[in-house]
C-alpha positions, -999 to +999 in steps of 0.1 A: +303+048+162+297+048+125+281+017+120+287-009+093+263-006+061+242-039+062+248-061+031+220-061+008+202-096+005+204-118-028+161-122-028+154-129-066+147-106-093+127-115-126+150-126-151+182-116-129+175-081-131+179-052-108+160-018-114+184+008-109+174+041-094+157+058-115+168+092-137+157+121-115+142+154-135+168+183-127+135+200-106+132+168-081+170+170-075+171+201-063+141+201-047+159+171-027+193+196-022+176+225-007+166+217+028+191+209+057+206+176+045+227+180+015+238+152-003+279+149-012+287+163-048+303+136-068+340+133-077+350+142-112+358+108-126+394+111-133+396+122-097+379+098-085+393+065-097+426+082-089+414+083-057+399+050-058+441+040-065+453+062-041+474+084-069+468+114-056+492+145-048+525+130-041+516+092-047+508+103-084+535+086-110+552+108-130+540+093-164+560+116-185+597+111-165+614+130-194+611+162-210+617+148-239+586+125-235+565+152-227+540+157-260+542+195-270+523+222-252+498+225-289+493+187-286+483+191-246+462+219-253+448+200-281+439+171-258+422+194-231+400+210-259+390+174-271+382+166-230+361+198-227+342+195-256+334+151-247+331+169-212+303+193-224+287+171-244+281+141-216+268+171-195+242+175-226+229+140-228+226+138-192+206+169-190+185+155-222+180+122-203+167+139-171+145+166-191+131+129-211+125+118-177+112+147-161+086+146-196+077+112-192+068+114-154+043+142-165+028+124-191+026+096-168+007+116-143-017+132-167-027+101-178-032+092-140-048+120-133-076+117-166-086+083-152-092+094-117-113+115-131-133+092-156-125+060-154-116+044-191-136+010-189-123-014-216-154-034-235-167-069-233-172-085-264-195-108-244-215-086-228-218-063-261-227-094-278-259-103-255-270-065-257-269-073-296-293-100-296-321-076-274-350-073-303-367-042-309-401-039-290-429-045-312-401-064-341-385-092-331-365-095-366-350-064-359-321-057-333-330-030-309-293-020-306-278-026-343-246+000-332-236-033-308-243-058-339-220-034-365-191-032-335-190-074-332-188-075-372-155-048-369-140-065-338-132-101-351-098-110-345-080-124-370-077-156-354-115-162-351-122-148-320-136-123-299-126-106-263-096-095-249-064-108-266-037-117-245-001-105-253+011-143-251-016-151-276-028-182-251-067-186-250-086-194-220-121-196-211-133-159-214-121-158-252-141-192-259-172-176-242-170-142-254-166-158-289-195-178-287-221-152-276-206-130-307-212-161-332-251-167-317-256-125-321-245-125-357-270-163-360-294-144-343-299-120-370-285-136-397-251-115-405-219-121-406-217-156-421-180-157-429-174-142-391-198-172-380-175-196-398-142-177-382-153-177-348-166-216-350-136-230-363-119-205-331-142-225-308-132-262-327-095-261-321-096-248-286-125-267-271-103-287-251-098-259-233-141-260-220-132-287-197-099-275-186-096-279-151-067-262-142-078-229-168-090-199-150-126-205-150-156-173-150-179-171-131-209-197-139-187-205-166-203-242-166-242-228-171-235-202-192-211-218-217-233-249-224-266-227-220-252-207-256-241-243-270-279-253-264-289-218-272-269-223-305-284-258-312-317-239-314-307-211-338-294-238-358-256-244-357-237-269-360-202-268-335-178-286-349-168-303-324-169-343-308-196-351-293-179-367-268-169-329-263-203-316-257-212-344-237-188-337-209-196-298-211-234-306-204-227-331-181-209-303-161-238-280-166-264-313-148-241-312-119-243-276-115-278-274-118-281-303-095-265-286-069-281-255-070-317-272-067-307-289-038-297-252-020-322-233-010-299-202+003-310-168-009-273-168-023-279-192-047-318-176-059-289-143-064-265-165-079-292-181-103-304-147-114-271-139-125-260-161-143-295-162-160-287-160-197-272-192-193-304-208-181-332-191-206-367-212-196-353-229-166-363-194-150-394-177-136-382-146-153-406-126-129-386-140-098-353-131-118-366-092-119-371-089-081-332-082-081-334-054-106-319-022-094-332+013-096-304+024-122-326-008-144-303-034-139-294-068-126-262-067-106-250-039-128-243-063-157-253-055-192-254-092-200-276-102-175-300-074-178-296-077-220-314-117-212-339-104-187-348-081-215-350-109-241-377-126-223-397-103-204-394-066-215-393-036-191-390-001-196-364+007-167-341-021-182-341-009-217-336+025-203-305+012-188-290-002-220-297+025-241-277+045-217-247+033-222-248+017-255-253+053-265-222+068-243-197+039-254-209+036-286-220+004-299-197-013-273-204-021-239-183-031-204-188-057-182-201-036-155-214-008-156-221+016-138-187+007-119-173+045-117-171+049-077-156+012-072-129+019-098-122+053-087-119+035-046-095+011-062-073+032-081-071+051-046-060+025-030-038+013-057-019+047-052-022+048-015-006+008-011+026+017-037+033+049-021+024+077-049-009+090-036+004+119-024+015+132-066-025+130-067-040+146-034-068+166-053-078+145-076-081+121-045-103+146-022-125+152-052-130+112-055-136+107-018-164+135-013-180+118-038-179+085-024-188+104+011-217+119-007-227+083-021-226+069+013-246+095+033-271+086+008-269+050+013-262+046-026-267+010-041-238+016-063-212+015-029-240-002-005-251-034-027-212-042-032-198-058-003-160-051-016-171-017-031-189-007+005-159-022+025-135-004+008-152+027+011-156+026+048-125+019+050-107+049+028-131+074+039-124+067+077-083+066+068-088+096+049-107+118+082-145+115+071-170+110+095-182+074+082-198+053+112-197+015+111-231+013+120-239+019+086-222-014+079-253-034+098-259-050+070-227-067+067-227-096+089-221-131+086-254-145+074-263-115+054-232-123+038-235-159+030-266-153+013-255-125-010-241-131-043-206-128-032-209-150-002-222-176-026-195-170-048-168-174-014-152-141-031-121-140-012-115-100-026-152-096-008-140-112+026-101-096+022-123-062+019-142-065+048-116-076+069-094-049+060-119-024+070-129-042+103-092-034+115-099+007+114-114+009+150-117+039+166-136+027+197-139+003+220-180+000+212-177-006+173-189-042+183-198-046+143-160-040+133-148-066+156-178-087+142-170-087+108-135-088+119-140-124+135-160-142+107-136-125+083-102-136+094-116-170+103-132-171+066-097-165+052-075-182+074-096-213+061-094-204+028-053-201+033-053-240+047-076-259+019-077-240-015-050-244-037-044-203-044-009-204-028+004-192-057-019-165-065-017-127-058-049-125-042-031-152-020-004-136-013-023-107-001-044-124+022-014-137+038+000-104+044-030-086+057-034-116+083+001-114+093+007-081+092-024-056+105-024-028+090-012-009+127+018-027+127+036-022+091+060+001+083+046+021+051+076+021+031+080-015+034+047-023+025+050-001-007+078-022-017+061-046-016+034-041-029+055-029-060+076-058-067+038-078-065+018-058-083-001-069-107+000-046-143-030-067-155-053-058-122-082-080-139-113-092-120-126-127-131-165-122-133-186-137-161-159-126-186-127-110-180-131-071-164-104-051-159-113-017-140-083+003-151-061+009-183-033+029-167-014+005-140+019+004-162+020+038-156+009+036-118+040+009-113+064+030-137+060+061-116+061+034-085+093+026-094+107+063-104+094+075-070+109+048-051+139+046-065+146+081-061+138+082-025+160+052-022+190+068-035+181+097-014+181+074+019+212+064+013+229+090+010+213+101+047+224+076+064+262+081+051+254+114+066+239+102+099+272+071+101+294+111+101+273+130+128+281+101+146+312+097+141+319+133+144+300+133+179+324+101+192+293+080+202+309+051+188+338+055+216+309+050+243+312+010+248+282+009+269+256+018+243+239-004+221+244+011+182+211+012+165+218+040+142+204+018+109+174+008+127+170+044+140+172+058+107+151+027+096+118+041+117+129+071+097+126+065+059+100+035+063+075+064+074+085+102+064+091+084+028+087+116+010+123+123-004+114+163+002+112+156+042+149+154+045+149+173+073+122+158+100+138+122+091+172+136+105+153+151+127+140+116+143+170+094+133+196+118+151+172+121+179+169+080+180+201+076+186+211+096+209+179+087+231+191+051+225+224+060+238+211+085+270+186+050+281+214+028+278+237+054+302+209+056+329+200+017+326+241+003+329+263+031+310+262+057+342+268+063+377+250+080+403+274+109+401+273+106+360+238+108+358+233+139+379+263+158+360+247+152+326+213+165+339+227+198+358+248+203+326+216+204+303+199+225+333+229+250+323+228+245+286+251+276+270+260+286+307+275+254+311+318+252+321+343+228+299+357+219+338+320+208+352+323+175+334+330+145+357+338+120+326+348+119+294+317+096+286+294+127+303+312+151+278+308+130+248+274+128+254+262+167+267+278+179+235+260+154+215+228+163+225+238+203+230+252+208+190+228+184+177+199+204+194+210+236+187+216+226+151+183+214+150+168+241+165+179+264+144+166+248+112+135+241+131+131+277+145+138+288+106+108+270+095+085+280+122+092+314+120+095+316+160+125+301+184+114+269+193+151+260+205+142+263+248+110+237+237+134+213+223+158+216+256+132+214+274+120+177+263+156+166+266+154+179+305+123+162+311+134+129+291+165+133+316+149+136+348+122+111+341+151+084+333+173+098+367+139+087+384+137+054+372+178+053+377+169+064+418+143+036+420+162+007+409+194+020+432+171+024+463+154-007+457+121+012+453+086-003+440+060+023+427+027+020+418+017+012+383+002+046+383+036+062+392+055+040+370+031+045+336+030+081+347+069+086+346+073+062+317+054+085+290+079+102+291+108+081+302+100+060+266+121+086+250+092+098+225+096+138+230+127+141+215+119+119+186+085+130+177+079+166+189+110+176+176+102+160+143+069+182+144+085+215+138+099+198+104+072+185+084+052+217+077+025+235+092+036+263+116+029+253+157+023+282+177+030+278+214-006+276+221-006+245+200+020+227+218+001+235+254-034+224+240-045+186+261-052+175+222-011+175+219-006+161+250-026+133+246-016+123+215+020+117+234+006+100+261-014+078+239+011+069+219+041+067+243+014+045+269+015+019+235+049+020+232+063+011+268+035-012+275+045-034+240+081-026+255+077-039+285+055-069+272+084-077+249+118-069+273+104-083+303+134-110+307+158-087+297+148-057+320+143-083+350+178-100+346+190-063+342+169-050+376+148-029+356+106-021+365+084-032+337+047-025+340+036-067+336+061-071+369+045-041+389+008-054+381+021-092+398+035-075+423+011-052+436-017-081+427-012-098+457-007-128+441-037-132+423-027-122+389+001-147+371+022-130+345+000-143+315-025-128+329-008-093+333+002-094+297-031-101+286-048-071+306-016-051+290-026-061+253-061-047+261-052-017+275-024-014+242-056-017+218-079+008+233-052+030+236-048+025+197-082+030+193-081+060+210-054+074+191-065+066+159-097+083+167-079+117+177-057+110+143-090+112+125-105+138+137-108+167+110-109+206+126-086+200+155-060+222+173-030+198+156-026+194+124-030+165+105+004+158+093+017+163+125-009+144+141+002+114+111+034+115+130+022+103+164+002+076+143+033+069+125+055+062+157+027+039+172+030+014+138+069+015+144+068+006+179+039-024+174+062-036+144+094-035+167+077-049+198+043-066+184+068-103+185+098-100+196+121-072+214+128-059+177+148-031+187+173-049+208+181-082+186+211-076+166+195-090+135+154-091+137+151-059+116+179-066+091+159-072+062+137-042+074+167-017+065+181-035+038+144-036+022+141+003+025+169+016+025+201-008+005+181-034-022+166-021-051+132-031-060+127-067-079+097-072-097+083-103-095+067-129-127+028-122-117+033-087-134+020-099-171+015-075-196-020-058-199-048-074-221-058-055-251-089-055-273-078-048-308-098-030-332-098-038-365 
């Protein structure tokens, strides 16, 4: 039966508007056209809206009725030389609009592709301006780094201040505090006067701001804000501001330092050090340089290290400034260096929206790097909990051999008494979470550690801070929902899309944004998903007309999941080029759908056994051996489909692989007539029979082997008989009919069907309830996971590893159909999920703000 299209949803779009798919390059189109699948050629127009009438052939008026009416042959001929020539040119603008596309995606990707390479870190006028005040050794009138004095003097804006400008023009506290350390480096050496008058009339009329609650605050914005005002007081200025004003900023700064004396957590000694500029004398600068790293630094932070230098000089630490002073150019970053932790997140910025795979060399090149940096225990991924999270976590997803006991020192209390424990990061605890959920075995006891303090840490966070409106929100609220085993990938890129957030900054002690590209990261986004989209559609017209054409909508026994068939589809081979395997799997879903449904109520005895000896026969079979019309319907389903499939498939292999794809169907047959004789006779296995019959029974072989032969490498025979292959089916059809079973138990019971939680009650004795039977299930589903991730992993193995993606794939579908709720079955529980990827078009949401600049004048 063709099924219905599902209506898209009315979810809301910024402003009203809908993003449209996007132009396509003439290359990507027919890339798209040449496999199997190929998509219907439009109408002409005038055709078409006749058409769309119904005046067509005989139901056409006759708009001239006389020949006297008629306009003369010259004038029609005129007329039809006027339509070619609009004709031709239309065809020219649209073939200029897709080459302008096709020239903008490659631009876009270059640019991509040059900060993969090198990340582009923007400067910090604040950090720049405490790297300015650093006196030469030996001449304390004299700046040791006049390049960074010269670059504040040329980088006032014209409003007074200094940092990164906003495209709404509002102000917040980073532009008051990176204006105030620029005013006290020009004080400091006596430039600049009319900039010092600019900047402090900046800091007058937007002081208000200091004690602004509900602004986004930096971090130790409180100390180091009123530690320059008292710094300033010194040199000699005079703010002009209340002082009624300055009271209530220092009176924030004696609280703070209140509370920090009275903790006497190695987290705040961290936290202390650095924030340090903002405490001068209050520190035992010796105790401050215990934290200094072997590049020279503190934390990494050119501010922090610029102070440090100020009041107890060292050779390492000057080193490190004049480093980068000299490679930036009198301008410095906030961090620094910060290359591996902004290449890791522009990796996973292209892996989480879907694109990575425009960027796969640039992306091995990043990760043996980062592998390199972690074999050697580097500080620059090791002393970042988010940077060494992340890391762990990519590298593992991406097959290298990264154990998680290199993550020892990542547990709860080492945590709480680092810097970002102090600071309750949420990004550091979302990190670590995230990678606790890659598990490959049973025995990473540290994983499921960090995984338990983690989650807690952030469900907490989720019930008393007010962030509900935040991104980082937003995302902590998906990854606790949703784990990461259990999400379709093509859902999650939409979403992730329509949320992402252009600016990408990180609040530290001044504004830091790690990358200057994500425009074009969500423009190409947007190209590539829209594309794909369009392309999806257009499939499952084509699947609705193989159905169609095969009659399965006149068998009133099965249940019609053709959407959500095609759904498991698209959500997962998402690459618009893999046509082919997602026909593959969607055609194979449905008629496995409708061959369970025949042996679980559809069928007789008689039936069943007809349909199997017919498939025995294959091209011997007779047209008089059927014994229904519903046994021919579905035999001649399964034969054309197959040996359409097979063909294609046997093309791309380069050998037949047609008798391997009967042959599944015959085992998927026999395996359900089993299961068909036991519930006739009444019979009970063992839960050894049943799970051993049921790996197969679950309907996987079609679906996923078949889908093998279509997504690339070449699978000899030897291949498909190595125990690697075979147990990476049995893994991941074990996870599937156990979450089935979990899931359908009421339904299979009323209907007389065996279900693995029944058969462990039964054969218990009594002594296990059905609670307990599911839970022993759910333990047996996550070691199998584990399991198959592991064998997913592992590099230099007999399968492939984007045929060894698919089992991986199938396992996510099956916990996001079953992980709740019988999924597949409900009439309406994945609704959204096939509008989402296949019928709405993406919506961006309000948090995508346009990207701060820092103007040059």
């Amino acid at each position: 039966m063709a099924t219905a299209r599902i209506a898209a949803g009315t979810s809301s779009a910024i402003a009203g508007h809908r993003l449209r798919p996007a132009t396509v390059s003439p290359l990507v189109s027919n890339l798209s056209r040449s496999h199997h699948h190929r998509r219907n050629q439009p109408l002409g127009l005038a055709s078409a809206r006749a058409a769309e009438h119904g005046l067509t052939g005989a139901h056409r008026p006759e708009f001239f009725p006389h020949d006297h009416c008629r306009p003369p042959p010259c004038s029609m001929s005129a007329r039809r030389t006027r339509t070619m020539v609009t004709s031709a040119l239309a065809n020219v603008e649209e073939a200029s609009a897709e080459e302008n596309a096709c020239l903008q995606n490659m631009e876009r990707k270059a640019r991509i592709r040059k900060q993969l390479l090198e990340a582009e870190l923007l400067p910090s006028s604040y950090d720049t301006a405490w790297v300015a005040m650093v006196p030469l050794s030996g001449s304390p009138q004299v700046p040791c780094f006049p390049k960074c004095v010269e670059w504040i003097l040329q980088n006032q804006q014209s409003n007074g201040s200094w940092g990164l400008i906003q495209m709404d023009s509002s102000v917040n506290k980073d532009v008051l505090s990176s204006t105030l350390a620029c005013v006290l480096a020009l004080k400091r050496w006596n430039v600049g006067g009319e900039h010092i008058k600019r900047g402090l009339c900046f800091i007058r009329r937007n002081f208000s701001i200091v004690t602004n609650e509900q602004s986004d605050t930096p971090i130790g914005f409180n100390i180091t804000f009123s530690g320059m005002l008292i710094l300033g007081t010194e040199m000699g200025l005079e703010f002009p501001v209340g002082q009624n004003d300055l009271d209530r900023i220092l009176h924030l700064r004696e609280v703070e330092l209140k509370r920090l004396l009275g903790d006497k957590s190695d987290g705040r000694k961290e936290y202390m050090a650095y924030v340090a500029e903002g405490l001068g004398n209050l520190l035992d600068w010796n105790q401050v340089m215990k934290f200094q790293r072997k590049n020279g630094s503190l934390f990494n932070s050119p501010s922090t290290t610029a102070a440090a230098l100020i009041h107890n000089f060292d050779d390492k630490a000057l080193h490190y400034l004049n480093l980068f002073v000299n490679k930036f150019g009198g301008s410095v970053p906030t961090v620094y260096p910060t290359n591996i932790h902004c290449q890791l997140s522009l990796v996973d910025y292209l892996e989480t929206i879907g694109i990575s795979h425009h960027f796969s060399s640039e992306i091995k090149s990043i990760l043996d790097v980062a592998h390199s940096f972690w074999l050697q225990r580097d500080e620059e991924i090791m002393l970042d909990v988010a940077t060494c999270a992340m890391a762990f976590r990519l590298l593992r997803m991406n097959g290298y051999d990264v154990s998680s006991d290199d993550l020892y020192h990542v547990d709860a209390s080492t945590f709480h008494n680092s810097l970002q424990g102090y600071l309750n990061d949420t990004k550091s605890i979302l990190e670590l979470y995230k990678a606790s959920k890659v598990s490959v075995s049973e025995n990473e006891f540290s994983l499921d550690n960090i995984g338990y303090w983690s989650g807690r840490l952030l469900t907490e966070k989720l019930l008393s801070e007010r962030v509900q409106t935040t991104a980082i929100f937003q995302e902590v609220e998906y990854a606790l929902k949703f784990p990461f085993y259990a999400t379709m990938e093509r859902i999650g890129h939409k979403r992730n899309i329509e949320h992402f957030d252009v600016c990408g900054s990180q609040k530290l002690k001044t504004e830091h944004l790690p990358c200057r590209v994500c425009q074009d990261f969500l423009a190409l986004a947007i190209e590539d998903f829209s594309f794909s989209q369009s392309i999806y559609q257009d499939e499952l017209l084509h699947l609705e007309s193989w159905a169609k054409g095969n009659r399965l909508d006149q068998l009133q026994f099965a249940r019609q999941k053709l959407a959500y068939c095609y759904l498991a589809a698209a959500a997962t081979i998402f690459p618009p080029e893999l046509s082919d395997a997602r026909m593959s799997w969607a055609k194979n879903g449905v008629l496995t759908t409708v061959v369970d449904d025949f042996f679980d109520v559809g069928g007789s005895k008689e039936e069943h056994e007809n349909l199997v000896t017919l498939v025995e026969k294959w091209d011997d079979h007779s047209k008089d051996e059927f014994c229904s019309e519903q046994v021919k319907i579905l035999f001649y389903a399964i034969y054309t489909t197959v040996n359409q499939l097979g063909v294609v498939a046997s093309a791309i292999q380069n050998r037949d692989v047609r008798k391997h794809l009967i042959e599944l169907w015959l085992q998927l047959l026999r395996s359900m007539m089993s299961e068909a004789e036991w519930r006739m006779r009444k019979y009970v296995p063992t839960v050894e029979q049943y799970m051993s019959n049921a790996v197969v029974s679950f309907t996987l072989g079609p679906i996923v082997l078949t889908s093998l032969y279509f997504v690339g490498p070449k699978l000899s025979g030897c291949v498909i008989q190595d125990q690697e292959y075979k147990e990476l089916f049995r893994l991941t059809s074990t996870i599937g009919r156990l979450l089935n079973d979990i899931q359908g138990l009421e339904r299979e019971s009323r209907e007389g069907n065996l279900d693995c939680v029944s058969l462990l009650v039964l054969h218990s004795g009594g002594s296990m309830s059905i609670e307990t039977a599911k839970e022993t299930i759910q333990k047996a589903i996550a070691s199998c996971r584990k399991d198959l991730l592991k064998l997913v992993l592992r590099e230099n193995t007999v399968v492939p590893r984007p045929c060894k993606e698919l089992f991986w794939k199938m396992c996510k579908i099956v916990h996001l159909f079953y992980s709740q709720t019988d999924g597949f079955s409900s009439p309406n529980e994945m609704v959204s999920a096939v509008n989402a990827v296949i019928n709405e078009p993406l919506k961006l949401q309000i948090n995508n703000r346009p990207l701060p600049m820092q103007s040059v004048n």
